[in-house]
C-alpha positions in Angstrom: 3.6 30.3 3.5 3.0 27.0 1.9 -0.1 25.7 0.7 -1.5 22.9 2.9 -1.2 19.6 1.7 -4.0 18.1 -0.9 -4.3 15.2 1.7 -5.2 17.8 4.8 -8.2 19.0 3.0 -9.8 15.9 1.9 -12.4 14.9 4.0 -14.8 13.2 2.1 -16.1 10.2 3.5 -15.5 7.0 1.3 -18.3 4.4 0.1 -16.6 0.7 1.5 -17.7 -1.8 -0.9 -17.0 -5.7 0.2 -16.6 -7.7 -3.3 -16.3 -11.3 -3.5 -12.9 -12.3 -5.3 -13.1 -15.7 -5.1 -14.9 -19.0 -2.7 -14.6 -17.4 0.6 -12.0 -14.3 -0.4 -13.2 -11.0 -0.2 -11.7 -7.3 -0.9 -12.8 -4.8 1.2 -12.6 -1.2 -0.8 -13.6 2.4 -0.2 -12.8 4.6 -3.3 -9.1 4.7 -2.9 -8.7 4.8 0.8 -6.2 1.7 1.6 -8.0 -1.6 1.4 -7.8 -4.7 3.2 -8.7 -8.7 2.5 -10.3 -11.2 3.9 -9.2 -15.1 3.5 -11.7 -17.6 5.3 -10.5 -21.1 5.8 -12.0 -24.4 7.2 -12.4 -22.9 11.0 -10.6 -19.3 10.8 -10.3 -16.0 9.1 -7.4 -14.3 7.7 -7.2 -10.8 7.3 -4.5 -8.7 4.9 -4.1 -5.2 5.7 -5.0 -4.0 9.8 -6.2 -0.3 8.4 -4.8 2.7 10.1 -6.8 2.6 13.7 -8.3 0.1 15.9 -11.9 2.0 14.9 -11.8 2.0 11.1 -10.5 -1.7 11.5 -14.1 -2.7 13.4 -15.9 -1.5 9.4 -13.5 -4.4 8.3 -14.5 -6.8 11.1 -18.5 -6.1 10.6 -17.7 -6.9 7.1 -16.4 -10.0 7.8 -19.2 -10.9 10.6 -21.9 -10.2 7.7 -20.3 -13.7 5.7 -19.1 -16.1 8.7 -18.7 -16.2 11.8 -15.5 -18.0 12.4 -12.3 -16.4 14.7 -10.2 -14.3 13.0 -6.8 -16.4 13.5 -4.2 -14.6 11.5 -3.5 -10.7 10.3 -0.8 -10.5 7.8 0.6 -6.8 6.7 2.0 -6.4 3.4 4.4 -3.4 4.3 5.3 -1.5 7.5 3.3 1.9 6.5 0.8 3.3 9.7 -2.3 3.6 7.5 -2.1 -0.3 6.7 -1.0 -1.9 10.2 -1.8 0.6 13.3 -5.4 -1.0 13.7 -4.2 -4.6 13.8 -5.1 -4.6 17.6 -8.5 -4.6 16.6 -9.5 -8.4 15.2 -7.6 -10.0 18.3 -6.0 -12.5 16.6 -3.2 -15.1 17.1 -0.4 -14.3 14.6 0.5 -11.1 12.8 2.4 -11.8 10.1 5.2 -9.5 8.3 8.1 -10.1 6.5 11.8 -9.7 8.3 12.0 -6.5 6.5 8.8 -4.9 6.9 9.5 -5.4 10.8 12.6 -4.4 10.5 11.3 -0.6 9.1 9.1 -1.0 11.7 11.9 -0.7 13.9 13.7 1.9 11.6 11.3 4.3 10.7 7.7 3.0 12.2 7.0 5.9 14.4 8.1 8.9 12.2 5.7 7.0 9.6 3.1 7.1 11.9 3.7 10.7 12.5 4.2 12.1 9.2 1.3 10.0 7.8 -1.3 11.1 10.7 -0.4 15.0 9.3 -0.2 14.4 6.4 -3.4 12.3 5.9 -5.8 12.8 9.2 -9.1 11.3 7.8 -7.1 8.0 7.4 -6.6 8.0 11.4 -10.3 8.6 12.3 -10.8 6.8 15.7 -6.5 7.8 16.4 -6.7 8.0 20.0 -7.5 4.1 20.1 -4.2 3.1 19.0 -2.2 1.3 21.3 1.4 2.1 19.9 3.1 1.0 16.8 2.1 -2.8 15.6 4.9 -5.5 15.9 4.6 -9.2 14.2 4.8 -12.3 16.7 5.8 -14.1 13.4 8.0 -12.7 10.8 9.8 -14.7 7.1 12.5 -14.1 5.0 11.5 -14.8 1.2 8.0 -16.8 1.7 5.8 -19.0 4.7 2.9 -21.1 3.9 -0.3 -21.2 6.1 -3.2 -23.3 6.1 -6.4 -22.5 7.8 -7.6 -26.1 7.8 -7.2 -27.2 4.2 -6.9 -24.0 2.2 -3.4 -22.7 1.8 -1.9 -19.7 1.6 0.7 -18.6 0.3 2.7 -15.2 1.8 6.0 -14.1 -0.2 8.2 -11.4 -1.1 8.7 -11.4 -4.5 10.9 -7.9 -4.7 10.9 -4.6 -4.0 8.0 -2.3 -5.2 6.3 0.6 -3.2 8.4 -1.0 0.1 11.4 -2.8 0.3 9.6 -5.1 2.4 6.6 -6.2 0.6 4.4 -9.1 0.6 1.9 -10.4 -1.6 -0.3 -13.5 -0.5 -1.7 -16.0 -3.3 -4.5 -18.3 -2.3 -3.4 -21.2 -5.1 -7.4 -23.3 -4.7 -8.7 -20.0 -6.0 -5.1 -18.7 -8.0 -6.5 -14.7 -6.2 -3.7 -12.9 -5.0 -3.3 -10.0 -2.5 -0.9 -7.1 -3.6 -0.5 -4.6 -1.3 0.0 -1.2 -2.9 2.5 -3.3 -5.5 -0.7 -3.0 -7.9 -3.3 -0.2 -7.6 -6.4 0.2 -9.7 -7.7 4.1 -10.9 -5.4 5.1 -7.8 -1.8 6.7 -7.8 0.9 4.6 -6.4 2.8 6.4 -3.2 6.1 5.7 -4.0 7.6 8.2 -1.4 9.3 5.0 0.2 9.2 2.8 -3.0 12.1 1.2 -5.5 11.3 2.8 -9.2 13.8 0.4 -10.7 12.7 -2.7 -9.1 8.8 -2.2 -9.4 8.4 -3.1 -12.6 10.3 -6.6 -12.2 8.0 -7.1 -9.5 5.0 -6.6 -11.5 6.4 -9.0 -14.3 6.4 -11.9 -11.3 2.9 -10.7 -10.7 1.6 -10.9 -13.8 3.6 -14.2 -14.5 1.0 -15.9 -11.7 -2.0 -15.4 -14.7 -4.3 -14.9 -11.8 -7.8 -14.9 -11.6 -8.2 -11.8 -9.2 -6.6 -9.8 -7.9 -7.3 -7.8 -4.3 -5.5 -4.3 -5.0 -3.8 -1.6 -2.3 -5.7 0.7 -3.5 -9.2 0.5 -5.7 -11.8 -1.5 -7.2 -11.0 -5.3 -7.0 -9.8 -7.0 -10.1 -11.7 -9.6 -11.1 -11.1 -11.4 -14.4 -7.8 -12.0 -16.1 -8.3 -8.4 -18.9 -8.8 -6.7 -15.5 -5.9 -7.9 -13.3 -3.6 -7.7 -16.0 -5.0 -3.9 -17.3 -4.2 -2.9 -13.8 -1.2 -4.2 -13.7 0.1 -2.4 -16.8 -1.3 1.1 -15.7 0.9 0.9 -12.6 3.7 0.1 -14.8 2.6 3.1 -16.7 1.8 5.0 -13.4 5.9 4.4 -11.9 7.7 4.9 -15.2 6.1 7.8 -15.8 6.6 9.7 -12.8 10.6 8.0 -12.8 11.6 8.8 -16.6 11.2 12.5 -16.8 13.3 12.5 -13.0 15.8 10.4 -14.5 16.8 13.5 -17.3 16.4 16.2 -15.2 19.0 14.3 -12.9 21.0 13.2 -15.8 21.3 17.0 -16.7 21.8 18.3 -13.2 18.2 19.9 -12.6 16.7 20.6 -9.5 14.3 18.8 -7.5 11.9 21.2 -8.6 12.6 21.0 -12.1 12.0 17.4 -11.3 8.4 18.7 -9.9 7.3 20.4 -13.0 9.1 17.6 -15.3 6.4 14.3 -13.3 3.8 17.0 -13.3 4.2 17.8 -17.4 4.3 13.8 -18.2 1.1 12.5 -15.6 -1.3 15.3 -15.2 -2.7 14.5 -18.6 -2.7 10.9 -17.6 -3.6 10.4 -14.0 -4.8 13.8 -12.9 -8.4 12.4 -11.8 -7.1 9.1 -9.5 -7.5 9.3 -6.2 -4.8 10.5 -3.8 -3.1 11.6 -7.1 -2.3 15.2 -5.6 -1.3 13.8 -2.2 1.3 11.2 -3.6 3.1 13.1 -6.2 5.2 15.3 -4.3 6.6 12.2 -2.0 6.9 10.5 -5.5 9.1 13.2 -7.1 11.6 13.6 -4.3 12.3 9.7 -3.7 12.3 9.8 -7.7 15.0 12.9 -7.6 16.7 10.4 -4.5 16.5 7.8 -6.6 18.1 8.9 -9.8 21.1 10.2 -7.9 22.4 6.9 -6.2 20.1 7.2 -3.2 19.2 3.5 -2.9 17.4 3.2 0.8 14.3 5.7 0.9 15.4 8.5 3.4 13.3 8.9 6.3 10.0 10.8 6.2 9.4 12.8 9.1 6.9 15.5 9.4 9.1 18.4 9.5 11.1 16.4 6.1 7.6 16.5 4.8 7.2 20.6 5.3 10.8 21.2 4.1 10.1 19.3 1.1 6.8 20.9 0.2 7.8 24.2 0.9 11.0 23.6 -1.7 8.4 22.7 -4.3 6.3 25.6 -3.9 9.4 27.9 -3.9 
């Protein structure tokens, strides 16, 4: 039998931290589990990220009611994924934002997300049975929107493909912070189980190409000075091409998937061993990799039985 997942055993509780990343922007962080944001405007709040249940979204919203008590107006979700959008019923607000193609994975592959992650991960779902069903937007873009919470604008594009196909980052210009999604990740590994290897890195570039200020992270401390935001932004360069380039010979040469396996694990344990969620990303990261590598340009579908069949072949 299988060894159980690294992510079915942890269940440490986190230490949230709610860091001020510019006038009235604030990341809210705890030790690698996802984070969210919070934009506050003239007369409403934005929030970035929903967390993964209605009940771990109220630590966000007490946050928030300990700086201002204005309405939360707007949610915007970066990606489709359950742990960052199945709590979004929680702040009650007006619009929730995603891109076209973030709802359109929604539509594709939102439930066996939801069901593979809640396996996979349970002390991300604490507070489960509160979720209403799977989050939808009541506004969607292609490419970028602008919003403006009485004078302060925001900015919400897609500026290519990285740990989704559909991901968003939101720039607030008066303050030149930005709010990544798991795009950038700080002392965290990336999950690229649903990612785009060969596109992440010209993503970053556009990233960096901003010369922000801040930066609010998917994962991880907030970033908060240009040497920080860009020092992040090079170790997940370093994070994805590392886990891709040793897939990319053992494809090249016709190896297995778990040659693949023991390839990642010879070229990142020495680097990335001790970041959080390292153990519970890098099989999913090997075997889009392996996908990857071989032509497979849409991320197959994880399910929870995919997830099983895949671990067991590793462990074989």
């Amino acid at each position: 039998m299988a060894k159980a997942f690294a992510s079915q055993g942890d269940m440490t509780e986190k230490t949230i931290s709610f860091t001020e990343v510019g006038d009235g922007l604030y990341a809210f962080t705890a030790e690698g589990d996802p984070n969210s944001g919070v934009i506050i405007g003239d007369d409403s709040v934005m929030i970035v990220e929903a967390q993964a249940t209605p009940r771990l979204a109220q630590k966000v919203i007490d946050c928030v009611r300990g700086v201002t008590d204005k309405p939360i107006s707007h949610v915007v979700l970066t990606h489709y994924h359950a742990v960052r959008v199945l709590g979004a019923s929680a702040f009650g607000a007006d619009q929730i934002i995603m891109s076209d193609t973030a709802r359109a994975m929604v539509a594709e592959r939102g439930q066996e997300d939801w069901d593979s992650e809640f396996e996979r991960f349970p002390r991300l779902f604490e507070g489960h049975e509160s979720i209403p069903g799977l989050t939808w937007p009541t506004t969607t873009f292609s490419d970028s929107m602008t919003v403006y919470l009485g004078n302060r604008r925001v900015d919400i594009r897609q500026i290519g493909r990285a740990h989704t196909a559909g991901d968003t980052v939101i720039h607030v210009p008066d303050q030149n912070v930005m709010f990544t999604g798991d795009i950038v990740e700080y002392h965290s590994a990336c999950y690229c189980g649903d990612g785009h290897y060969t596109d992440w890195g010209s993503t970053l570039d556009r990233i960096k190409a901003y010369d922000l200020d801040a930066i609010a992270p998917g994962r991880g401390d907030a970033l908060i000075g240009s040497d920080m935001v860009n020092a992040a932004i090079e170790n997940t360069r370093d994070f994805v091409d590392s886990t891709y380039a040793p897939v990319k010979r053992v494809v090249a040469r016709g190896g297995t998937l778990k040659e693949a396996w023991d390839a990642v694990r010879a070229a990142c344990d020495p680097k990335f061993s001790d970041y959080a969620i390292y153990e519970h990303c890098l099989p999913f990261n090997v075997a889009r990799a392996y996908d990857e590598a071989r032509g497979i340009d849409t991320p197959r579908v994880w399910t929870a039985e995919r997830d099983k069949e895949m671990w067991a072949a590793l462990q074989g």
